[in-house]
C-alpha positions as CSV (number, residue, x, y, z in Angstrom):
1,X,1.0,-13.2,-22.5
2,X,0.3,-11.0,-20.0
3,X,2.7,-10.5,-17.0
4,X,1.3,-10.7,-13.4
5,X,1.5,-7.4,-11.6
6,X,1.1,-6.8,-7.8
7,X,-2.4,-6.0,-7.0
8,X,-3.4,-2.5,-5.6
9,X,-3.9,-1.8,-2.8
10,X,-8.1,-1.7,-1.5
11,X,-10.1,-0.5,1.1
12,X,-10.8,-2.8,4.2
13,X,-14.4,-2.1,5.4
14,X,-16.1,-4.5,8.6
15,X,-19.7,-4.8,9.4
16,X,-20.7,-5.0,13.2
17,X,-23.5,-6.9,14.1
18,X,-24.6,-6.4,17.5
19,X,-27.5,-6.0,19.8
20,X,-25.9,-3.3,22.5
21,X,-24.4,-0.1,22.4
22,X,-21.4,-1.5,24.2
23,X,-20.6,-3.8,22.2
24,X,-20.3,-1.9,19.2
25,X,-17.7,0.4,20.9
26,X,-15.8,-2.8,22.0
27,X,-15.6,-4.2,18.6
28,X,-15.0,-1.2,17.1
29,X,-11.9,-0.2,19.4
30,X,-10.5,-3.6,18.6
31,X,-10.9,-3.0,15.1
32,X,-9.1,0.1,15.1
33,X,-6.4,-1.3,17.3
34,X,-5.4,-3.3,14.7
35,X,-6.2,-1.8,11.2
36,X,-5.5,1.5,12.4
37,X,-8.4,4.8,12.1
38,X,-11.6,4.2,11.0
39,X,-12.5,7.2,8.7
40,X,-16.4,6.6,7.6
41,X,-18.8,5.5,10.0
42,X,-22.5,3.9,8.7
43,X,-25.4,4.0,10.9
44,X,-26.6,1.4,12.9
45,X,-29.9,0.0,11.4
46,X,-32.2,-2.5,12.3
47,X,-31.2,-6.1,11.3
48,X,-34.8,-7.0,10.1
49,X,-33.6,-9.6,7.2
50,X,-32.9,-12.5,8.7
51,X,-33.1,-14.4,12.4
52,X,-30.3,-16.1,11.6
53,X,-28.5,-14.5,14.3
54,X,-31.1,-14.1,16.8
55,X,-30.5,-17.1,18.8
56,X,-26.6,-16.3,19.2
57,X,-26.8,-12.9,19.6
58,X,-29.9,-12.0,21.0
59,X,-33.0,-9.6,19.5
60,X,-33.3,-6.4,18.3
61,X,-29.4,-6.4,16.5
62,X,-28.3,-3.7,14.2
63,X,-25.8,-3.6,11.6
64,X,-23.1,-1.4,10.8
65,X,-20.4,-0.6,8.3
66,X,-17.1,0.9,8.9
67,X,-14.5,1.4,6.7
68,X,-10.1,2.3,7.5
69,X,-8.5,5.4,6.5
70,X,-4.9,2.9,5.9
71,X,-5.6,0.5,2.9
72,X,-4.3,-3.0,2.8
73,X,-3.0,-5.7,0.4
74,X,-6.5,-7.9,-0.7
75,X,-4.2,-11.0,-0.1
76,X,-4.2,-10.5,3.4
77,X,-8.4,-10.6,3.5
78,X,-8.5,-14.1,5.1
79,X,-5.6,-13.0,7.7
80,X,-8.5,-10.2,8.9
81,X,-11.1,-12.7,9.2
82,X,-9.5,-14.9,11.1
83,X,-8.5,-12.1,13.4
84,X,-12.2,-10.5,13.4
85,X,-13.4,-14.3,14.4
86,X,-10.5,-14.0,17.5
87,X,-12.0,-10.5,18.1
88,X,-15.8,-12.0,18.4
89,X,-14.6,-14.5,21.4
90,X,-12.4,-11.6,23.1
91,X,-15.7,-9.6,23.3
92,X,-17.7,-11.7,24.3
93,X,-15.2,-12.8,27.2
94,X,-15.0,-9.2,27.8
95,X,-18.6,-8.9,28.3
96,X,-19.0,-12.1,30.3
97,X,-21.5,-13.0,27.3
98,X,-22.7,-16.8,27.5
99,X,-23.0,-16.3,23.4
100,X,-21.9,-14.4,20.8
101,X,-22.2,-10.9,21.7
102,X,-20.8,-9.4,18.1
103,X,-20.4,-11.0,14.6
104,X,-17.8,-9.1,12.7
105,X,-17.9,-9.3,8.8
106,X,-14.5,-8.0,7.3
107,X,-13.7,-7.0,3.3
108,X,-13.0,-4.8,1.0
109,X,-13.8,-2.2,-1.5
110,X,-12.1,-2.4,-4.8
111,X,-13.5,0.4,-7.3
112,X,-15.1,-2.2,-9.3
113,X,-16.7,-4.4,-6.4
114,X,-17.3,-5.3,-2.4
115,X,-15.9,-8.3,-2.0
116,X,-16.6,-10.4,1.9
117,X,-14.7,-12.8,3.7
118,X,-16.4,-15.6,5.3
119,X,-15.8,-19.0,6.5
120,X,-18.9,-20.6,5.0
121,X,-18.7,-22.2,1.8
122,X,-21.2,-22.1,-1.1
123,X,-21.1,-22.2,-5.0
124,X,-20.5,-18.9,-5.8
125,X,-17.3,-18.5,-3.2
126,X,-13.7,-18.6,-3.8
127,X,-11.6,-20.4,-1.1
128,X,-9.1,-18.4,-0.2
129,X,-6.7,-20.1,2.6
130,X,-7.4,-21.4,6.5
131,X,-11.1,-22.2,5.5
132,X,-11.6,-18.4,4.2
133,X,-13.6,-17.8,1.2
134,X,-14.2,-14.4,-0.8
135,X,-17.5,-13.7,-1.1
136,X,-18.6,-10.9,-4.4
137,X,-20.8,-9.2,-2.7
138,X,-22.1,-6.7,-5.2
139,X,-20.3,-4.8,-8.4
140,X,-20.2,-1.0,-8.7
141,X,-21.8,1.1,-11.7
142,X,-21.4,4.0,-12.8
143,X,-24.9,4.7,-11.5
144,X,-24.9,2.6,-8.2
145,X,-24.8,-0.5,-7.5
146,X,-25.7,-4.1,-9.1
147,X,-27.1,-6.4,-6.9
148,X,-26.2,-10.2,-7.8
149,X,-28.3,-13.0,-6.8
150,X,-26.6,-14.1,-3.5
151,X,-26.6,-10.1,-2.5
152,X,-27.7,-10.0,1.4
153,X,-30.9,-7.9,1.4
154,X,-29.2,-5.5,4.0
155,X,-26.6,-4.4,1.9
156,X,-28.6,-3.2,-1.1
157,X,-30.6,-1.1,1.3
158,X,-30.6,2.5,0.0
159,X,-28.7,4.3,3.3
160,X,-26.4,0.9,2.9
161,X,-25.6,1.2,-0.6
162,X,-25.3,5.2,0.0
163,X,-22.5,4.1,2.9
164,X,-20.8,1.9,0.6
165,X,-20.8,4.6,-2.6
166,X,-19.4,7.2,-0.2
167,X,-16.5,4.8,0.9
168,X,-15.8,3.8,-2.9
169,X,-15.4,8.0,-3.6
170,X,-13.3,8.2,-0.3
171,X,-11.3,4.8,-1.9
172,X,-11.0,6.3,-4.9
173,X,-9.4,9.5,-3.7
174,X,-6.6,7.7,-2.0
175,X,-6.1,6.1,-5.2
176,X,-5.6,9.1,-7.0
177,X,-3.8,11.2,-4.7
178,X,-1.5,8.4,-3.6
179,X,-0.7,8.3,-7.4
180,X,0.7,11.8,-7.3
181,X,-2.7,13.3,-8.7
């Protein structure tokens, strides 16, 4: 029988979703208020996919990535949602928004996967606690990526997937140096 060990620690990554420039400099100052420095930046690219958030968020949004030089404990991924969802309202207060002027995706990297919190259920979810679910975003190769079913289309984009290969080789450095090698 094997013996439960503590898990490692991972990388904690947050997608922006946002239609103005001052919005993503709001959210991400919150962000690193609370999870410390952000070390790898995406760009911002249109959100094209979907409308889904049209409506609450207005037109012509972009999405993008960033990922925290500190690494965290994967237990403590539903914790950051909730928080991010607080950090949506403060904005939008901020802003004097009468909707949502930011959605904020947190997760994290692992070396073998991207793994999302969300509060919306579906099959393929996990709960986790406080109506959080993980959501497996997409596995790592050793050649890329592998897209699952459920993948959102804007994350298997090519600059997306070359963001989220570029944090997994930062991720993996901490790893190994924080390892004593």
């Amino acid at each position: 029988m094997a013996e439960p060990r503590p898990f490692r620690p991972v990388k904690l990554v947050c997608g922006i979703l946002a239609a103005e420039e001052a919005h993503f400099e709001a959210a991400e100052s919150r962000l690193s208020s609370a999870w410390g420095e952000i070390d790898i930046r995406s760009g911002r690219f249109p959100f094209v996919e979907t409308d889904y958030y049209a409506a609450e968020i207005g037109p012509r949004l972009r999405r993008s990535f960033v990922s925290f030089a500190a690494l965290i404990a994967p237990e403590a991924l539903s914790a950051v949602k909730l928080r991010t969802n607080a950090m949506e309202k403060e904005i939008g207060r901020a802003f004097g928004a009468s909707r949502r002027a930011v959605n904020l995706d947190p997760g994290y990297l692992t070396e073998a996967a991207l793994i999302m919190a969300t509060a919306k259920n579906f099959s393929h979810r996990v709960p986790l606690q406080e109506g959080i679910y993980a959501h497996l975003e997409f596995l790592f190769s050793r050649t890329g990526i592998r897209r699952l079913e459920w993948t959102y289309p804007d994350f298997a984009k090519p600059k997306m997937v070359s963001y989220f290969l570029e944090v997994r080789r930062a991720y993996r450095r901490q790893l190994k140096s924080s390892q004593g090698g």
